[in-house]
N, C-alpha and C positions, 0 to 999 in steps of 0.2 A: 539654222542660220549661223552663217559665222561674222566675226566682228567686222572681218573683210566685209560684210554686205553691209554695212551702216556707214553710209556716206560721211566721209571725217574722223572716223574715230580710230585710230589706232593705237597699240602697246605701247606703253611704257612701263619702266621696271620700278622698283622700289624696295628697300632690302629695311625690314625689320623686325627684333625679337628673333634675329638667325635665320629668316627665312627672306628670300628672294621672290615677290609677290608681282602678278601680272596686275598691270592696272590702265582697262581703257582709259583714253582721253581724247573731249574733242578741243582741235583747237580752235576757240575762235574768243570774243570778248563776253566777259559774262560783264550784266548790267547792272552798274552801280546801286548799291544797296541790296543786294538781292541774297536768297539764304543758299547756303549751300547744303548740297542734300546728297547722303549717302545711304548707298543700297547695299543691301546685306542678301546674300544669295544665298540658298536653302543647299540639301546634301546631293551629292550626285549630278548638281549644274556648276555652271560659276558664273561670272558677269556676263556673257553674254545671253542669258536668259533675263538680263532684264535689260537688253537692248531696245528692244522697242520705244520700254516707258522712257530710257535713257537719253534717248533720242529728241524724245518730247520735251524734257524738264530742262537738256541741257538750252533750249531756245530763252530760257529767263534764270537759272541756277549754275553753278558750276556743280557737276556732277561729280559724285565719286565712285565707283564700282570694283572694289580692289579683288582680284578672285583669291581667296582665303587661303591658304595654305591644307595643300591637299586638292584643289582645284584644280580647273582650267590650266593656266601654262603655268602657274604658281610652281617654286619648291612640293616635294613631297616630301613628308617626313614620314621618318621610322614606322610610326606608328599612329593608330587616329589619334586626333586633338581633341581636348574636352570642351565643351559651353564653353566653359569658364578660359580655357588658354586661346579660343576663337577667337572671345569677345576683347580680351589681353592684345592679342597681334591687331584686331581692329582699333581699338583704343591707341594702339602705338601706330599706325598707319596714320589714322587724324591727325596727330601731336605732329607725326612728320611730314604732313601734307598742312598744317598748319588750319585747317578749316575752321577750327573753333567750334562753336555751339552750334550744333548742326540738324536738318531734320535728317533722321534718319527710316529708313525704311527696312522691312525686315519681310521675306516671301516664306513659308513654310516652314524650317528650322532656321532660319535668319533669323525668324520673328523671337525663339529665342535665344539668339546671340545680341539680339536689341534691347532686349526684354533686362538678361545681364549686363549690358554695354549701362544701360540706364541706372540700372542699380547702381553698379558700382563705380561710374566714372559718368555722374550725373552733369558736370561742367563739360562734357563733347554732346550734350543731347539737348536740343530746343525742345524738339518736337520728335514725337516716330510714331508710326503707322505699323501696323502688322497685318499682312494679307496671306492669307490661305495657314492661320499659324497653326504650328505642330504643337504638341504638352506633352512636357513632361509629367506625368502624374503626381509625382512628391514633389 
């Protein structure tokens, strides 16, 4: 499936930490008081592997689904990115989409770029969910 099949939602850009990052968006009014909630896509997909759920949540949240760098239509850089500089470009993605304390959600190795997003920049995370998560063993 491509983002084209998700009735509303399409590309917009967003440039940070040096990288030019794909980020669906739908438009329409998110409801007053309500949390916003950002998906963390695992290796090898990017946000439109979590169109479906995205679909669903954006009807009471404003979603966020940024494809990571290395992703979907994201920048690619030089070389892979660690946990750690993932979780860094997602934390800088928030701050400049302004979301604030957010839930976040985390699929397979998203689970931990969540896992570190929380750790270390515990003021962007209300709440996170981790489904299908990957481990690192140390």
């Amino acid at each position: 499936m491509f983002l084209e099949d998700f009735q509303g939602f399409e590309n917009r850009w967003l440039e940070v930490e040096g990288y030019r990052l794909a980020r669906p968006m739908l438009d329409h009014a998110t409801p007053p008081r309500s949390r916003p909630v950002v998906l963390a896509h695992g290796l090898g997909v990017s946000s439109r592997h979590w169109m479906p759920a995205a679909s669903l949540l954006a009807r009471r949240h404003a979603v966020y689904a940024p494809d990571l760098p290395g992703s979907g239509r994201s920048d690619k850089p030089a070389r892979f990115l660690t946990l750690v500089e993932l979780a860094d470009v997602l934390a800088a993605c928030m701050r400049a989409l302004a979301t604030g304390p957010s839930v976040v959600l985390g699929v397979s190795y998203g689970c931990q770029i969540v896992i570190d997003l929380a750790t270390r920049h515990p003021e962007l995370v209300r709440a996170g969910a981790l489904i299908a998560p990957t481990m690192d063993p140390t």
